[in-house]
LOGUZA-157173 format. One record per residue: residue in one letter; x, y, z of N, C-alpha, C in turn. Coordinates in steps of 0.05 Angstrom, whole numbers, padded with zeros to 5 digits, always signed. Layout:
<nodes>
aXYZXYZXYZ;...
</nodes>
This chain:
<nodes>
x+00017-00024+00000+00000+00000+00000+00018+00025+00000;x+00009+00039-00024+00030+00068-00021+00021+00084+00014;x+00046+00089+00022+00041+00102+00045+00031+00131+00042;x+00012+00148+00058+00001+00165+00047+00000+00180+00085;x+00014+00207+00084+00012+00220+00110-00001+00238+00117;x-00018+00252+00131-00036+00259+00152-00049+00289+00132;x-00021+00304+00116-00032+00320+00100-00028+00299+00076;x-00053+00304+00058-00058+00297+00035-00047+00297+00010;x-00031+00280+00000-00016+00285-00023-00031+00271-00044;x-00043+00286-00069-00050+00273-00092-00032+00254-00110;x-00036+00235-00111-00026+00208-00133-00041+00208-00157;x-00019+00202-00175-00025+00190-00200-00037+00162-00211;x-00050+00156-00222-00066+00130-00213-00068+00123-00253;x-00060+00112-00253-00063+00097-00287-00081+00072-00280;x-00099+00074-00303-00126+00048-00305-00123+00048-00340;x-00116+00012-00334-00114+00005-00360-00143-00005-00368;x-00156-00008-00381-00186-00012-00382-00202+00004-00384;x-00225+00011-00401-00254+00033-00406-00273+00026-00393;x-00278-00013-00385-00298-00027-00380-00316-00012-00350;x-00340-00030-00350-00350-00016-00320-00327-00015-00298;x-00308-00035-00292-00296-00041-00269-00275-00019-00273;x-00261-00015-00292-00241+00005-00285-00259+00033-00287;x-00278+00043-00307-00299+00060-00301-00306+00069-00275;x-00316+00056-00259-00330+00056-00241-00305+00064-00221;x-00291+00041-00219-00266+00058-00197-00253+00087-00201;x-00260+00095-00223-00247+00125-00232-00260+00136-00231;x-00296+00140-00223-00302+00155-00209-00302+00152-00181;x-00302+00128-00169-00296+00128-00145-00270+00136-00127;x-00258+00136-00150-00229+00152-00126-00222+00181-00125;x-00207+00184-00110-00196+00222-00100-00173+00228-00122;x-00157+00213-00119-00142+00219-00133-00140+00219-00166;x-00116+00227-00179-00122+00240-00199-00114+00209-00219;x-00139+00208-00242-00140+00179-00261-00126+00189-00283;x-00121+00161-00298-00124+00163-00324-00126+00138-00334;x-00157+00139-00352-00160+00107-00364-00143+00109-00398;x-00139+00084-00392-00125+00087-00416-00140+00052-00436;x-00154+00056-00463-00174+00039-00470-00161+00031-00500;x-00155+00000-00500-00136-00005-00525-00146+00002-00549;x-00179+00003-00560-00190+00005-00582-00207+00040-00584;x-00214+00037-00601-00210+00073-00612-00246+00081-00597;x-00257+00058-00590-00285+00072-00586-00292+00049-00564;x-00288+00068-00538-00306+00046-00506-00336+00030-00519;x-00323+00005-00508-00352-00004-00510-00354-00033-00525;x-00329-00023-00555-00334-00047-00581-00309-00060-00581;x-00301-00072-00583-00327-00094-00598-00334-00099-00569;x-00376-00114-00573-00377-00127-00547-00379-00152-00544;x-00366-00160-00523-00370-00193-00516-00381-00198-00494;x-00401-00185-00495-00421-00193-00464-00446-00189-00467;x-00468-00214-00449-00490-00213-00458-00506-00183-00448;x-00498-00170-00422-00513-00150-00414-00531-00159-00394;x-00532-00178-00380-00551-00178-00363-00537-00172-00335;x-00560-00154-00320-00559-00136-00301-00578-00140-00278;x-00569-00153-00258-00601-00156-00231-00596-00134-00218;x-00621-00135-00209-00631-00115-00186-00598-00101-00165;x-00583-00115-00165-00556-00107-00150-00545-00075-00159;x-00550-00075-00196-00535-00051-00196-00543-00028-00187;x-00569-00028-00174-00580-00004-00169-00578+00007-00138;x-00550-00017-00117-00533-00021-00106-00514+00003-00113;x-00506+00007-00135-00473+00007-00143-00492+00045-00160;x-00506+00045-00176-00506+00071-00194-00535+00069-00205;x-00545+00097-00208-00575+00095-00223-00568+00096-00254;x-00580+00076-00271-00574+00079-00295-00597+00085-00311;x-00582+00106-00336-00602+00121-00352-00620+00096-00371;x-00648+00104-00373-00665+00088-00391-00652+00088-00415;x-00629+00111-00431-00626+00103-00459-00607+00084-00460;x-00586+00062-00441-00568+00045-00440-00591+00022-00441;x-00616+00019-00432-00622-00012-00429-00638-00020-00451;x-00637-00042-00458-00651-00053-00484-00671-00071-00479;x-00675-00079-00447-00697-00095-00446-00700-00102-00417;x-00723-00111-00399-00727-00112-00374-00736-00135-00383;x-00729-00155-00362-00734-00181-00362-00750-00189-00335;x-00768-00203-00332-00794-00208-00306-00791-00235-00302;x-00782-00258-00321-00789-00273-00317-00757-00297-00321;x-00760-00318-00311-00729-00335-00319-00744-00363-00326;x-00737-00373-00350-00751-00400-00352-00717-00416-00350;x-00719-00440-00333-00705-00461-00333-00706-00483-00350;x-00687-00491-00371-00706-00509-00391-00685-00543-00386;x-00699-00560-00382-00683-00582-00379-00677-00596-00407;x-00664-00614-00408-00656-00633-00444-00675-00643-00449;x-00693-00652-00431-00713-00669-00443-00736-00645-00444;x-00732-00617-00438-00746-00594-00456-00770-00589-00429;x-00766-00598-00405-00788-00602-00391-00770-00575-00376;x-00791-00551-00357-00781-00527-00348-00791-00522-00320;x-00770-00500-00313-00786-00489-00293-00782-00459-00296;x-00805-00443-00298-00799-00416-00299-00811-00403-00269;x-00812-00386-00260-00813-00368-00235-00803-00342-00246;x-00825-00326-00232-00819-00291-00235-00810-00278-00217;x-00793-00259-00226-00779-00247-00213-00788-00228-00192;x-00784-00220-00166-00793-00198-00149-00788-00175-00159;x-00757-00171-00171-00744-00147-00177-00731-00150-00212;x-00745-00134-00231-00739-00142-00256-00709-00142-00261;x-00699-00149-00282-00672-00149-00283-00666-00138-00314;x-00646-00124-00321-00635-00108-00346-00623-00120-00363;x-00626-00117-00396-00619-00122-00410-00600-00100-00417;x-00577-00098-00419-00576-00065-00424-00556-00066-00454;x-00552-00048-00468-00529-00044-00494-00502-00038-00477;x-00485-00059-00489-00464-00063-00466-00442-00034-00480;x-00445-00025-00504-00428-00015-00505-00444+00023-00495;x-00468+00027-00500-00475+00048-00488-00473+00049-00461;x-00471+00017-00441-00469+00021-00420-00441+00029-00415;x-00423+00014-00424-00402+00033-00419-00389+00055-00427;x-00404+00068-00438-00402+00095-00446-00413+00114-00425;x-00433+00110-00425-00447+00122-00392-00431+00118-00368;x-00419+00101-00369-00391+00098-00341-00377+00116-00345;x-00369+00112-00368-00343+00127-00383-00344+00157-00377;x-00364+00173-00378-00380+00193-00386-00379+00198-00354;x-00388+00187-00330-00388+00192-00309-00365+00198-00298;x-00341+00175-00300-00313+00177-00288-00303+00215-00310;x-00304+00212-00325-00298+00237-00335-00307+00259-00325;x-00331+00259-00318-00344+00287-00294-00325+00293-00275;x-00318+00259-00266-00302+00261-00244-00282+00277-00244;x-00263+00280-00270-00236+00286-00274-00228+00271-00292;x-00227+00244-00284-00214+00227-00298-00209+00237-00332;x-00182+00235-00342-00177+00232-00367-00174+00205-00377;x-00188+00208-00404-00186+00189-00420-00165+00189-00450;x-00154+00157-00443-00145+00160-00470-00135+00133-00484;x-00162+00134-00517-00158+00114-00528-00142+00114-00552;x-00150+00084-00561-00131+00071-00582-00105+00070-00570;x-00091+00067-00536-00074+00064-00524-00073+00038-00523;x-00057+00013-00527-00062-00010-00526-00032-00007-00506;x-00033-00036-00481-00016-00031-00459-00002-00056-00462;x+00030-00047-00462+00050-00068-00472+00068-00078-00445;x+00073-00064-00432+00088-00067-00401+00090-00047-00385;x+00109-00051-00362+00112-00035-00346+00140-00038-00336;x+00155-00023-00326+00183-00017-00307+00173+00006-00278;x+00189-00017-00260+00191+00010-00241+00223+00020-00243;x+00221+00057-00232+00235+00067-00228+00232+00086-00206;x+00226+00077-00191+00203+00103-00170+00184+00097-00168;x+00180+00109-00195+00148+00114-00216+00144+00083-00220;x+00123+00083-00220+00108+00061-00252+00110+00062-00276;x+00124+00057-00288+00132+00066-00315+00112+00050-00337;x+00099+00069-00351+00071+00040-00360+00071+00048-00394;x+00075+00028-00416+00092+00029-00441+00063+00022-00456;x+00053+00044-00475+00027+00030-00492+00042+00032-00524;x+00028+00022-00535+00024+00016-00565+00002+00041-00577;x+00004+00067-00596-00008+00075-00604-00012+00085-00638;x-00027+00108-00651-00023+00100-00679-00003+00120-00686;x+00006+00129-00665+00037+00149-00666+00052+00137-00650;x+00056+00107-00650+00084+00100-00638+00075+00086-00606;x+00102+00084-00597+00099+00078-00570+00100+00099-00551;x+00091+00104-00533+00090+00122-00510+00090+00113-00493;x+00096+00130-00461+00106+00123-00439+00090+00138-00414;x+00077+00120-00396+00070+00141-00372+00074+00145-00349;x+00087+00163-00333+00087+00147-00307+00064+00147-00283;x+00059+00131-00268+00041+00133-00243+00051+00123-00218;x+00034+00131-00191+00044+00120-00170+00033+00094-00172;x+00016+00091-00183-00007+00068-00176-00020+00057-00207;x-00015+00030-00212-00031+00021-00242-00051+00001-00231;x-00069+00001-00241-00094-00021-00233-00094-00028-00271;x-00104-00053-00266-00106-00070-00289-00139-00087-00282;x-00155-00070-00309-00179-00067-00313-00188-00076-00331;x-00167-00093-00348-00168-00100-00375-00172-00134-00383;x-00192-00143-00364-00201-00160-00378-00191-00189-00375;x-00209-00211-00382-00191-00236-00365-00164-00245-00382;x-00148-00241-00403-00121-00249-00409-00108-00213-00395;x-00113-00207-00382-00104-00176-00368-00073-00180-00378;x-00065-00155-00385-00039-00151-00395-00022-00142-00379;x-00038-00124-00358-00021-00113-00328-00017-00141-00314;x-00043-00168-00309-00029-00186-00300-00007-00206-00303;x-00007-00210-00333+00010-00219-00339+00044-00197-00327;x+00039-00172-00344+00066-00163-00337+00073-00157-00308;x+00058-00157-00291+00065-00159-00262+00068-00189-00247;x+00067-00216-00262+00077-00250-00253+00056-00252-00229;x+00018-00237-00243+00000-00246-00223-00015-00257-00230;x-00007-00266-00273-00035-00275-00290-00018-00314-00283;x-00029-00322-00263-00019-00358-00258-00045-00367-00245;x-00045-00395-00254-00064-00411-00248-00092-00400-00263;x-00085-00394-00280-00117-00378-00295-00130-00398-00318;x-00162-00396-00314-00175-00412-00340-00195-00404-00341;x-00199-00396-00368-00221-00390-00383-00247-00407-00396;x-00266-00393-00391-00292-00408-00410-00278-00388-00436;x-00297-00406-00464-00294-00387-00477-00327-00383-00484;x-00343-00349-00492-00357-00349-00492-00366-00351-00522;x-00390-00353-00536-00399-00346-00565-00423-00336-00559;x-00430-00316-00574-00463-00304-00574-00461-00298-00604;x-00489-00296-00615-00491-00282-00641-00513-00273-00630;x-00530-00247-00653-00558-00241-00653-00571-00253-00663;x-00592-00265-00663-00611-00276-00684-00637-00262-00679;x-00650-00268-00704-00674-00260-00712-00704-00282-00692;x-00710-00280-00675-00733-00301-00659-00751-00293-00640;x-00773-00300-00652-00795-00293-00639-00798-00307-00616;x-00804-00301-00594-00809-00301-00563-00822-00282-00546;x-00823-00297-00523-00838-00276-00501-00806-00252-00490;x-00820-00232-00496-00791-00210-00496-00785-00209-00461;x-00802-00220-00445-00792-00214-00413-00791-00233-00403;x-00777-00254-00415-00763-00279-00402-00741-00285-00414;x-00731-00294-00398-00694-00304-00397-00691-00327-00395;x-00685-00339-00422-00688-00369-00425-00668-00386-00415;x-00651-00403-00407-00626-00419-00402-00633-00450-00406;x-00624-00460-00420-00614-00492-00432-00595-00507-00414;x-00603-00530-00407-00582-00533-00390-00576-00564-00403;x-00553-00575-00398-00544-00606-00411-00540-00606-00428;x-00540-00599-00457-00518-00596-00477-00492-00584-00470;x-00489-00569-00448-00463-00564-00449-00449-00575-00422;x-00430-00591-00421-00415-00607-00404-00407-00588-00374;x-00399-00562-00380-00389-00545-00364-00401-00516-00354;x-00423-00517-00371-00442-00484-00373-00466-00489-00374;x-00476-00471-00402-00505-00481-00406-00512-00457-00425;x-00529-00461-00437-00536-00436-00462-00556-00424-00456;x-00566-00402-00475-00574-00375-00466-00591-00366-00488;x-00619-00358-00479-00626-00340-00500-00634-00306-00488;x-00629-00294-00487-00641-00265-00475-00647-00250-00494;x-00680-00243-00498-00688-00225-00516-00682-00196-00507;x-00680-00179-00531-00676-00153-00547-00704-00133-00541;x-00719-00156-00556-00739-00144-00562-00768-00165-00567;x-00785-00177-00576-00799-00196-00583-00797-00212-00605;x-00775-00201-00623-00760-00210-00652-00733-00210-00659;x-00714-00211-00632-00694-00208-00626-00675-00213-00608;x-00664-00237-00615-00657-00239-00587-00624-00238-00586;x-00602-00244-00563-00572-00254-00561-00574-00282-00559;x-00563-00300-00571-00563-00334-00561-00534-00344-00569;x-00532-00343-00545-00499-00356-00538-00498-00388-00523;x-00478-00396-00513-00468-00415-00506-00436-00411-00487;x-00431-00424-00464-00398-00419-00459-00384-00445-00458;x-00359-00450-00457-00347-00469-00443-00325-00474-00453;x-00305-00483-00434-00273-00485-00436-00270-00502-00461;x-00283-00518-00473-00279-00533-00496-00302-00531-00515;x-00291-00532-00551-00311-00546-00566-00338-00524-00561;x-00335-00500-00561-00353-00485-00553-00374-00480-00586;x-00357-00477-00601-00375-00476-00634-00390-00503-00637;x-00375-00527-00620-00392-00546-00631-00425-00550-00615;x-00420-00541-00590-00442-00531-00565-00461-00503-00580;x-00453-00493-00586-00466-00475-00604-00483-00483-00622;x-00472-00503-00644-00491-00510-00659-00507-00528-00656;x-00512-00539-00632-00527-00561-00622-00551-00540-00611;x-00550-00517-00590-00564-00503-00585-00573-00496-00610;x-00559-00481-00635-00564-00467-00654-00596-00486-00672;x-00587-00517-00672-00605-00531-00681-00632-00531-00667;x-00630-00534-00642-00651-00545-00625-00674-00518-00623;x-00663-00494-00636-00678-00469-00636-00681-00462-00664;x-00677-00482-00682-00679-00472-00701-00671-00448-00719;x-00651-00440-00707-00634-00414-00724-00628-00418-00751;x-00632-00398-00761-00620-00395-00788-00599-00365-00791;x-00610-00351-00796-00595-00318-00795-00583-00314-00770;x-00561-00303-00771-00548-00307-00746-00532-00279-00751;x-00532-00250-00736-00515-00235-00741-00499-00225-00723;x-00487-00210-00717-00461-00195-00705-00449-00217-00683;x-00433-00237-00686-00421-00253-00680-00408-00244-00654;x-00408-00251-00622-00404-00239-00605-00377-00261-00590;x-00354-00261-00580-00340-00284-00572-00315-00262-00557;x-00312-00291-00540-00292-00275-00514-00284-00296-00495;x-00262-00292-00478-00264-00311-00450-00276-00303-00428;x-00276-00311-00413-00297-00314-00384-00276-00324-00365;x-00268-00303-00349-00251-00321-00328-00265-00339-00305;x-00251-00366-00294-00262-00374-00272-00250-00368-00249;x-00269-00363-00236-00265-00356-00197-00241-00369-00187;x-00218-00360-00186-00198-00377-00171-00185-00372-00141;x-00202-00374-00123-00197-00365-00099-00157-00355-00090;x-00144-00375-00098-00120-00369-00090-00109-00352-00107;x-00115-00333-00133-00108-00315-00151-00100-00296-00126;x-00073-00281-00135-00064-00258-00121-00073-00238-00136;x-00090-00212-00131-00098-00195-00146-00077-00159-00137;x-00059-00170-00123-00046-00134-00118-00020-00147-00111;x+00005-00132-00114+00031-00126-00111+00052-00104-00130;x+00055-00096-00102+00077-00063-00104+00065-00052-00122;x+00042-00034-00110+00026-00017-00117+00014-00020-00154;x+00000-00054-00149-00002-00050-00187-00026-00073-00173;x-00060-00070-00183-00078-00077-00172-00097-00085-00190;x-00108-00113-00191-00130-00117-00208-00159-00112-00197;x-00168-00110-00223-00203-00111-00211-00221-00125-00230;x-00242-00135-00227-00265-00149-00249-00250-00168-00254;x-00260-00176-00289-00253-00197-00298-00212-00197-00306;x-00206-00183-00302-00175-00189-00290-00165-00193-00266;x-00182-00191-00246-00175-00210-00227-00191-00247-00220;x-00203-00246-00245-00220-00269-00233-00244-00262-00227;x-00249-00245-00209-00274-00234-00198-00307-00235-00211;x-00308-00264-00220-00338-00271-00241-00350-00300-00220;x-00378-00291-00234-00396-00317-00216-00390-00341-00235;x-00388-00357-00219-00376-00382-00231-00402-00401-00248;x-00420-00396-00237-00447-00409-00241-00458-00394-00264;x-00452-00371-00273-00467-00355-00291-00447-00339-00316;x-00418-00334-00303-00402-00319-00319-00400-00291-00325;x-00428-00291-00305-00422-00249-00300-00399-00244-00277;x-00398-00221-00293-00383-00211-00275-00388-00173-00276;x-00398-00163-00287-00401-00130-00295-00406-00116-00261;x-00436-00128-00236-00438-00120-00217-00409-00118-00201;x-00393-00154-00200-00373-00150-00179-00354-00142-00189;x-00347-00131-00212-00319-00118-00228-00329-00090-00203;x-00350-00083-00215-00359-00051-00206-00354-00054-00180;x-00362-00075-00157-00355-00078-00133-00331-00067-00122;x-00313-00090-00137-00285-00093-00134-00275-00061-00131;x-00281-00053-00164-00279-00026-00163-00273-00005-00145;x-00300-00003-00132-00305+00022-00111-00299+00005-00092;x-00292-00017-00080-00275-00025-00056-00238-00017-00063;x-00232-00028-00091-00205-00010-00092-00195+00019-00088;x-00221+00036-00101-00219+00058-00097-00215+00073-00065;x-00244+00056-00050-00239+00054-00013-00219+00050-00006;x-00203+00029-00018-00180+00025+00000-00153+00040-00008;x-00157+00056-00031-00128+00074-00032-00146+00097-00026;x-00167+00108-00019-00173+00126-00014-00175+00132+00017;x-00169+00107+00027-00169+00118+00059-00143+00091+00068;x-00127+00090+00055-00109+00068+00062-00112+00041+00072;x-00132+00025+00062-00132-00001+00068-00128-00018+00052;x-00120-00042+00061-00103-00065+00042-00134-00090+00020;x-00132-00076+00003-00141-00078-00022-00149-00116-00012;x-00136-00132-00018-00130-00155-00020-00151-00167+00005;x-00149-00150+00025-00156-00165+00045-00193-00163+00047;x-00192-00128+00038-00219-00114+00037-00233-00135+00008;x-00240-00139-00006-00251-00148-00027-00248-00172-00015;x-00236-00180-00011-00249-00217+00004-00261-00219+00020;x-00263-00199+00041-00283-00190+00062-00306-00188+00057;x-00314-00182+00030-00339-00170+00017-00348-00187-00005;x-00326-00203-00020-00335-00211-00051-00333-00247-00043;x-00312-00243-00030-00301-00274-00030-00326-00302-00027;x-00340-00294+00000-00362-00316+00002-00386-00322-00024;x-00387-00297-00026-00415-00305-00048-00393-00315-00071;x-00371-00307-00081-00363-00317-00106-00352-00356-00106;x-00348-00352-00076-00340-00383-00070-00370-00402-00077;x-00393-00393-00063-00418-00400-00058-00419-00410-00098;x-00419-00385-00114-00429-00397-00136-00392-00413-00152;x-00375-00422-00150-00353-00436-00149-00355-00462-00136;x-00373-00462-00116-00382-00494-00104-00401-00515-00126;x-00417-00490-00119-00445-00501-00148-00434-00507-00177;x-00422-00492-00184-00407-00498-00217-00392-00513-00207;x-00382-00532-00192-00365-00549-00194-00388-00579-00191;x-00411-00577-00172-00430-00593-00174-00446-00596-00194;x-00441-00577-00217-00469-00585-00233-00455-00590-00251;x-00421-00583-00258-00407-00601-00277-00408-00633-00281;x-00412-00639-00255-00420-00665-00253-00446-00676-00266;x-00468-00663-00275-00493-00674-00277-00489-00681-00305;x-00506-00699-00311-00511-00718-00337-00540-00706-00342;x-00546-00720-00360-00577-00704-00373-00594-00713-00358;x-00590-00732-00349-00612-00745-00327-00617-00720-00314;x-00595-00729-00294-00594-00715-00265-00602-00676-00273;x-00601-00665-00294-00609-00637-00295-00644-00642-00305;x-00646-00664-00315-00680-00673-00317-00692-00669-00293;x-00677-00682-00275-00684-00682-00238-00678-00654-00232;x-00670-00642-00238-00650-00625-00220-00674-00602-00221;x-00684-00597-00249-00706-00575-00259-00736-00584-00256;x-00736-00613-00248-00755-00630-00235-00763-00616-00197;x-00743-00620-00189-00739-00611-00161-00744-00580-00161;x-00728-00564-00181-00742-00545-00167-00760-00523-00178;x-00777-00539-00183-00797-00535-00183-00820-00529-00155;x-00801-00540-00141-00812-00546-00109-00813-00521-00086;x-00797-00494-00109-00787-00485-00090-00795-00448-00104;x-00798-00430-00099-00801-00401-00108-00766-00396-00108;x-00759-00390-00137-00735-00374-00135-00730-00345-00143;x-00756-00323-00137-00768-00302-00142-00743-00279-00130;x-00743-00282-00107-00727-00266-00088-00693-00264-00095;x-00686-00291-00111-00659-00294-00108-00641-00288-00124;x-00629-00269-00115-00613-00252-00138-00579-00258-00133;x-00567-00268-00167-00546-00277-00165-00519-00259-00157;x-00521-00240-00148-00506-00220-00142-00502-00213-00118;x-00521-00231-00091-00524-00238-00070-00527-00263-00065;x-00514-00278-00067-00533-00306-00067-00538-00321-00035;x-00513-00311-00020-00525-00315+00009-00545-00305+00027;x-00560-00284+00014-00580-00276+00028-00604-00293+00028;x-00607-00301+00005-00632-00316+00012-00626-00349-00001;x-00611-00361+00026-00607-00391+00025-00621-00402+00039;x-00643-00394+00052-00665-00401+00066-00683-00417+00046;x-00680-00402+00023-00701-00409+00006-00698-00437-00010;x-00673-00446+00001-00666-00477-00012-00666-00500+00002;x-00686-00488+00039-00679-00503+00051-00711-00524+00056;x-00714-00541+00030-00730-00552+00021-00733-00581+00028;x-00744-00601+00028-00735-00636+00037-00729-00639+00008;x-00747-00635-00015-00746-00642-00041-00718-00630-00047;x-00711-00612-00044-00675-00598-00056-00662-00618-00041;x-00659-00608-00008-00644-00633+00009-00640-00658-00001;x-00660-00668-00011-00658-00700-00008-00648-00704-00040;x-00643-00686-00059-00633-00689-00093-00598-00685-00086;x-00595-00661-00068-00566-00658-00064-00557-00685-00046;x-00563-00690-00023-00557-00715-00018-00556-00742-00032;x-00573-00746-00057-00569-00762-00070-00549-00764-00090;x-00550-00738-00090-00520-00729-00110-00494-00720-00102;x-00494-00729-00074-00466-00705-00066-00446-00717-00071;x-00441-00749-00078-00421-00763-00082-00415-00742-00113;x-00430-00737-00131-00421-00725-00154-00396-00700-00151;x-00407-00697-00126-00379-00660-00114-00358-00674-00112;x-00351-00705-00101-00331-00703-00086-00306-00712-00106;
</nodes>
């Protein structure tokens, strides 16, 4: 932790990343930013579906022209096509991922924060300073800061060049747009075609939807299995990326150079978001250089349980065969999952405390071990 004494000395603070997570921490801190964003326009290309629960309204009020759709309802769909849907207490956002982060963008700038793109980030040296080396369309340039946070995403370039990007693995994601008629306020999920995830449809609009798929392997071929079973044909703006997984023992800070979001890991293991706890992470980094507390320790105080909670579960349901997710969407059925929002997930574990859930996990727990 840079040492900081009783009168106030302003620091220089470099954020490699435009995304919400480095966003969001640049308006959350005192000191003086600068994001620095590899491609010429925040936002594109995007590789994320956009979905947003009730949490962010936790973290920032967001303008109606970023969202593209409110969702009421979640249908669960098993392989053998049999479901369970339940409505939501608190709707949840579809939003345009690159207007949304433009609206971050747009905020941290009020703040102060300078921006500056088509900066792509190659290394770093200390000399004092942070010496932090980008790639631009006039050459290479050089910056220095007291402090670099690396905001840039799960192959993070700051982690790598700081020997903190180890033990790391990715899903990889695919989405396209397609053209499909549906109920526009439900959030569809497929589960058992894919070994390690599960696929996705989230409408746009009532003629429009995103339908993706993730997983560490063979993900085009998971794709077109969903792609069949929905009958796609037209398929446009091709969406693809990695997804980091939750790795509890990941070191995310040393000698003043600090990850946040999906460059530290920091994603639900069960779902692959990560946009709420990037933003988390965020304004807890920002807390902790803004009143001197140790980064590392603060965000596990706060993020660590719920991200372990859904890291338990993705390791249990990797185990299920098509059967057992037949059962699995069989069971719960048994149960209201209205209240339970994945961005909290320990708050309401009351609500699983069922004989019908009980007695499916007990029959399956040999599958965890």
């Amino acid at each position: 932790m840079l040492f900081k004494c009783s009168v106030y000395i302003n620091i220089m603070i470099n954020v490699v990343g435009a995304g919400p997570a480095g966003s969001f921490f640049s308006l959350n801190a005192k000191d003086s930013v600068r994001i620095f964003e590899e491609h010429k326009e925040v936002g594109k290309p995007v590789a994320c579906t956009g979905i947003l629960t009730s949490a962010i309204t936790d973290l920032i009020k967001i303008d109606e022209s970023v969202i593209a759709n409110k969702i009421k309802r979640v249908r669960l769909i098993a392989p053998n096509d049999d479901y369970y849907e339940f409505k939501l207490k608190t709707e949840e956002l579809i939003v345009y991922r690159d207007k949304f982060d433009k609206f971050l963008i747009e905020k941290a700038l009020d703040n102060g924060t300078e921006l500056y793109k088509h900066h792509r980030f190659l290394n770093f040296n200390k000399n004092g300073k942070i010496i932090s080396e980008f790639e631009t369309d006039k050459g290479e340039k050089r910056f220095s800061s007291d402090i670099l946070v690396g905001a840039d995403g799960p192959v993070s370039k700051v982690a790598q060049a700081s020997g903190l990007y180890v033990n790391r693995k990715n899903w990889v994601g695919k989405q396209y747009t397609a053209n499909l008629s549906m109920e526009k306020d439900v959030f569809y999920v497929y589960f058992g075609n894919v070994p390690d995830f599960f696929g996705w449809v989230v409408p746009e609009s009532d003629s429009k939807a995103r339908v993706g798929v993730a997983s560490e392997k063979n993900v085009s071929t998971y794709f077109d299995l969903l792609k069949k079973k929905l009958k796609l044909k037209n398929l446009d703006e091709c969406q693809a990326g990695p997804i980091p997984m939750y790795n509890p023992e990941n070191i995310t800070s040393k000698d003043n150079v600090y990850l946040i979001g999906d460059a530290a890991g920091q994603v639900k293991s069960t779902t692959g978001g990560g946009i709420v706890y990037g933003m988390r992470a965020g304004k807890i980094l920002a807390d902790c250089l803004n009143n001197n507390l140790d980064y590392e320790k603060e965000w596990r105080k706060e993020l660590n349980k719920d991200l372990m909670f859904h890291l338990r579960i993705r390791k249990f349901l990797n185990k299920f065969n098509e059967n057992d997710y037949n059962d699995f969407i069989k069971v719960l059925k048994t149960i209201d999952l209205g209240n339970f929002n994945r961005d909290y997930p320990l708050r309401n574990l009351g609500m699983f405390i069922k004989p019908s859930l009980i007695g499916f996990f007990l029959r399956n727990f040999y599958k965890a071990i």
